[in-house]
N, C-alpha and C positions, 0 to 999 in steps of 0.2 A: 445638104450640099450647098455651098456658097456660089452665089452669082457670080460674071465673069467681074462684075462693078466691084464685087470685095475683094475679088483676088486680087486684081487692079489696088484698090485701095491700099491692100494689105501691102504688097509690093513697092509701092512709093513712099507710103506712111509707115512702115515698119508695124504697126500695129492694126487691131481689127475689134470690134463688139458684135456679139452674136445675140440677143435679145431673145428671152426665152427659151432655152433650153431643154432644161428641168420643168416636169410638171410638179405642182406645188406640191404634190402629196409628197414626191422624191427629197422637194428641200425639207418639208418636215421630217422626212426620214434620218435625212444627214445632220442635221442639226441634234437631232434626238443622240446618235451615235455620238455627236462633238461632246454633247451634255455630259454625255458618260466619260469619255476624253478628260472632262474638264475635271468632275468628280474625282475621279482615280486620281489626278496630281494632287489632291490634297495631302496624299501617302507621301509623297513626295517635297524635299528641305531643299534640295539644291538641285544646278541642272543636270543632266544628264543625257545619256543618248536617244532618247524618247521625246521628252520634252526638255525644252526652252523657257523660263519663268523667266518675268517681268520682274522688275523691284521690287518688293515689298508685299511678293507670292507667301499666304498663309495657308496653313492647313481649315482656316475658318474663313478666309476671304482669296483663293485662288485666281491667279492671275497666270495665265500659260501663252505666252509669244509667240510657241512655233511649236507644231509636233511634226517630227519627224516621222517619214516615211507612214503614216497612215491605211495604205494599202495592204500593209501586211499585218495591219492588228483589226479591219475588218473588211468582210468579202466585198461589202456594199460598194467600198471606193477603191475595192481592186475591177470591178464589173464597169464601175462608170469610167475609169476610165481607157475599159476598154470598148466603152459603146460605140455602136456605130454613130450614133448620133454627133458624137465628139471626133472619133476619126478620120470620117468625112470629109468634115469641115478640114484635117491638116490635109489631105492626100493632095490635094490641089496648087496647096503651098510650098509644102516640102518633099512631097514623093508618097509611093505607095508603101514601099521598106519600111514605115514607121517604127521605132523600138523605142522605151522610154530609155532615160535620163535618172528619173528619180521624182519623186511626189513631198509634199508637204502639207501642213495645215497653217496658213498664216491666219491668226487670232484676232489681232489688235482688239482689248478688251479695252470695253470704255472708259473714260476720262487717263487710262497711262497706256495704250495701246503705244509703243515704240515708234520713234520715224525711222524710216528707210532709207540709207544716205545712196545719194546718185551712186551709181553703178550698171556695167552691162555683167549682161549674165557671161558671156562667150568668157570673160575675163575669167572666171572661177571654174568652167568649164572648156578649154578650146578644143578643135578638130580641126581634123584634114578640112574639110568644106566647115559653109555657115549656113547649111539647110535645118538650124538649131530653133524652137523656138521654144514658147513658155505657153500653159495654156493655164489659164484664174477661172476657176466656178465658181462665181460668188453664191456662199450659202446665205448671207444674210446681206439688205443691201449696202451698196458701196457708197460713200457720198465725199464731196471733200470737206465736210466737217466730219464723219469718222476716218479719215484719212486713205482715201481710195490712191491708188498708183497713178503716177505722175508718168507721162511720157514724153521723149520729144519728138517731134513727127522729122520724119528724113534721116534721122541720124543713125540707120542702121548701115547705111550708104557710106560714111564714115569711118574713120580707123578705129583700130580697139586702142581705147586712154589708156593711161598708165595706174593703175589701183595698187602703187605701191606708195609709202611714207616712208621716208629714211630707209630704203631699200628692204623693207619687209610688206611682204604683201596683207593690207587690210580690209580691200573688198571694197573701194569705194574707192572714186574720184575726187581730184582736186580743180571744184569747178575754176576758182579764181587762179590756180597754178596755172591751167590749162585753157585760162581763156575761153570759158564754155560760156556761151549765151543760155541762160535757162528761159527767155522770156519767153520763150514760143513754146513752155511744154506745157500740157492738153491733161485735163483729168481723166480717168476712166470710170465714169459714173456707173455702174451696174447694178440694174434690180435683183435681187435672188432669183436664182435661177439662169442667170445669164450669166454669158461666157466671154474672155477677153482673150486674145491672141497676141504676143507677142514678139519679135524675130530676137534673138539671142544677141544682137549686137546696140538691139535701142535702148537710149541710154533713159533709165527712170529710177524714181524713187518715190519717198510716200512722207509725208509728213504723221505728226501723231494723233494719234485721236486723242482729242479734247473731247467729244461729245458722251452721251450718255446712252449710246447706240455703239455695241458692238461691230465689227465688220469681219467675217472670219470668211476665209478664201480658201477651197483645195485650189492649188497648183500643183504642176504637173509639168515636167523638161519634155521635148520630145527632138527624135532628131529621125534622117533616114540614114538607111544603113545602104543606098541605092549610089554605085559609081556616081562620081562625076566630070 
């Protein structure tokens, strides 16, 4: 359960770190299952609705950006995220109605892990309310030399930008179109096993990993299904 100091925090900052979550034996657990994740896309030439391969993804040197929806190819990370431990922490934020959204596995594998161009999430997903947020388990840690998520604090307070390019939508802002100050956004450093919250309108992204240290992330959307 989060203090009233986080919720507070989380409310003003748009974002939140929850430090130790996971007991270590749990990230060896999930790590082990990615391993096998990883394995399997070496079957695998191009992308597809599973996985997301990075440039220059071989059958002998595998390289995987994103897996899709991970919850439904093992039970381990359909359980975690419906542990109490994890839901807890949102009911304070967004409501008790909690329902997902949808899950992922962000990868970033060492030295070509992809960057993440600014963006808010609400943009690819809107609703009636913005009781939306994101929740990152880092299974391995986060640092800003393997390219950990960028935030900017307050900016969920703010309108939703425009994530379009010559009127087709691409997922991403145009900071210099739009004038956006990026000076004031905040790394999200997390050990494995710890947890990062963020509200579906802050606006972040992630540079690439350069380093020789992977950073693989389950996230997870969440939203409430509770009037407003």
């Amino acid at each position: 359960m989060l203090t009233q100091e986080q919720v507070e925090f989380y409310q003003t900052q748009g974002y939140l770190i929850v430090e130790n979550v996971l007991r270590a034996d749990e990230v060896d657990t999930a790590r082990a299952i990615v391993d096998d994740f990883v394995e399997a896309s070496r079957l695998v030439t191009e992308q597809n609705r599973h996985f997301d391969l990075e440039p220059g993804h071989t059958a002998e040197n595998p390289k995987v950006r994103r897996m899709s929806s991970p919850v439904t190819y093992h039970p381990f990370f359909d359980e975690l995220m419906r542990d109490p431990r994890v839901l807890d922490m949102l009911s304070p934020l967004i409501g008790h109605a909690i329902r997902a959204q949808g899950n992922k596995l962000n990868m970033k594998p060492p030295e070509v892990g992809s960057a993440v161009e600014w963006h808010q999430d609400f943009a690819h997903y809107p609703h009636t309310n913005d009781d939306l947020c994101a929740v990152g388990i880092a299974l391995e840690d986060a640092t800003e030399e393997n390219g950990c998520m960028m935030v900017v604090p307050g900016s969920h307070k703010g309108p939703i930008l425009d994530h379009h390019q010559d009127g087709v939508f691409i997922g991403a802002i145009s900071p210099g179109r739009d004038h956006i100050d990026l000076s004031s956004a905040v790394p999200l450093v997390l050990s494995a096993g710890s947890l990062s919250i963020h509200h579906a309108r802050t606006l972040h992204g992630s540079a690439q990993n350069t380093s020789l240290h992977g950073r693989r992330l389950l996230r997870s959307e969440e939203h409430t299904s509770e009037l407003q």
